[in-house]
N, C-alpha and C positions, 0 to 999 in steps of 0.2 A: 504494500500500500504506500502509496509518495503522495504526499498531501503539497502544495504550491501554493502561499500565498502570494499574490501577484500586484497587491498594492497596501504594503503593512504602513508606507508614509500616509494614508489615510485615515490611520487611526491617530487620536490625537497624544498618545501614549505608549512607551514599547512594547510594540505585539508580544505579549509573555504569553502563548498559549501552552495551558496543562498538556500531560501527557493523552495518548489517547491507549483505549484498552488493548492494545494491540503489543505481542511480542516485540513485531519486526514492521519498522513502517521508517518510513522519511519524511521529512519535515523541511520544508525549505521555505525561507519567508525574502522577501527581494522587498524594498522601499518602495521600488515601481523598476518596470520591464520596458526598455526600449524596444521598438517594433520589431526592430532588425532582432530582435535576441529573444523575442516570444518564443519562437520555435524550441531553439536549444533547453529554454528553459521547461515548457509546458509538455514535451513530446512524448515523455512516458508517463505521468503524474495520474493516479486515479481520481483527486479531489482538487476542483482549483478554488480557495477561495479570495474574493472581490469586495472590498469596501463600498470603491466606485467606479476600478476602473471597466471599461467595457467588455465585456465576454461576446463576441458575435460569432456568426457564423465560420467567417474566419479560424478564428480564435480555436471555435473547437473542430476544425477541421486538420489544426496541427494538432492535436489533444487525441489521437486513436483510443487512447485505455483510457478517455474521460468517465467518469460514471457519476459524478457527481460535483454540484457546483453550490456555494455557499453562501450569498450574498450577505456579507458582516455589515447591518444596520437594518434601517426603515425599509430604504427603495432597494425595489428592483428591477428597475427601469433600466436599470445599465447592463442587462442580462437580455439576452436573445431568447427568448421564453420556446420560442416556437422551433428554432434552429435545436433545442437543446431536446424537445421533445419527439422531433423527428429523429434524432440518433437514439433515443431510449436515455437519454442522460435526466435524471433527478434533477432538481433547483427545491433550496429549502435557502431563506433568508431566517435571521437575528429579529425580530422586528423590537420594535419599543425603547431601540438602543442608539445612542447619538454617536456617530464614530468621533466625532470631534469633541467632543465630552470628555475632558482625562476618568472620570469617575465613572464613566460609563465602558470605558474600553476593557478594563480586567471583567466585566461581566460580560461583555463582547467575546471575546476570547475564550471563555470558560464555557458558554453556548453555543460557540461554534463547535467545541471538540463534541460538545453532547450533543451538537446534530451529526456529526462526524460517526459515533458511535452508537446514534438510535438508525442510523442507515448501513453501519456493520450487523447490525441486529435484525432488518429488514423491518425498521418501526419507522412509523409517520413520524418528522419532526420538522414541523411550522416547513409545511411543502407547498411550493407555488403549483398551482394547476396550469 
């Protein structure tokens, strides 16, 4: 399992995200992703998660092992809803949570692993349709 966050300068706090239940998994967190370097980064990763920046069709067409996509806050406008459900890919957001909020981001974080790991589990958690 490679988890990819791909915009942690969006949160307004050090992305400290908890462990997830998992043995053996990866964990990569990047500030932000220039375009040119999407690929290398996203190309094997099963989870990407998104603050704000955009996930489009694109995006998960370099993403072959996507299976899951997180969007860390309120929106998820910035998520290609329909690109994501045409490959079979999941979309669960954070909602109620301000990324720019510093008090708000360690509970950002800690809700992301627990949608990370109610979707190792095969459980709904806060799923965009």
């Amino acid at each position: 399992m490679n988890v990819v966050v791909i915009d942690a300068a969006n949160l307004a706090g050090e992305a400290n995200f908890p462990a997830l239940n998992l043995n053996k998994y990866g964990w990569s967190q990047y500030p932000h992703v220039a375009p040119e370097d999407l690929d290398k980064v996203i190309w094997r990763c099963d989870v990407i998660v998104s603050a704000a920046e955009a996930v489009d069709k694109a995006m998960l067409d370099m993403a072959f092992k996507l299976r899951l996509i997180v969007a860390a806050g309120e929106a998820t406008d910035h998520i290609d809803k329909e690109a994501a459900a045409a490959r079979g890919i999941k979309v669960c957001h954070v909602p109620g949570r301000d990324p720019a909020n510093p008090e708000d981001d360690r509970k950002i974080c800690r809700e992301v692993v627990s949608a990370i790991n109610a979707f190792l589990k095969e459980q709904d958690y806060n799923r965009v349709a």
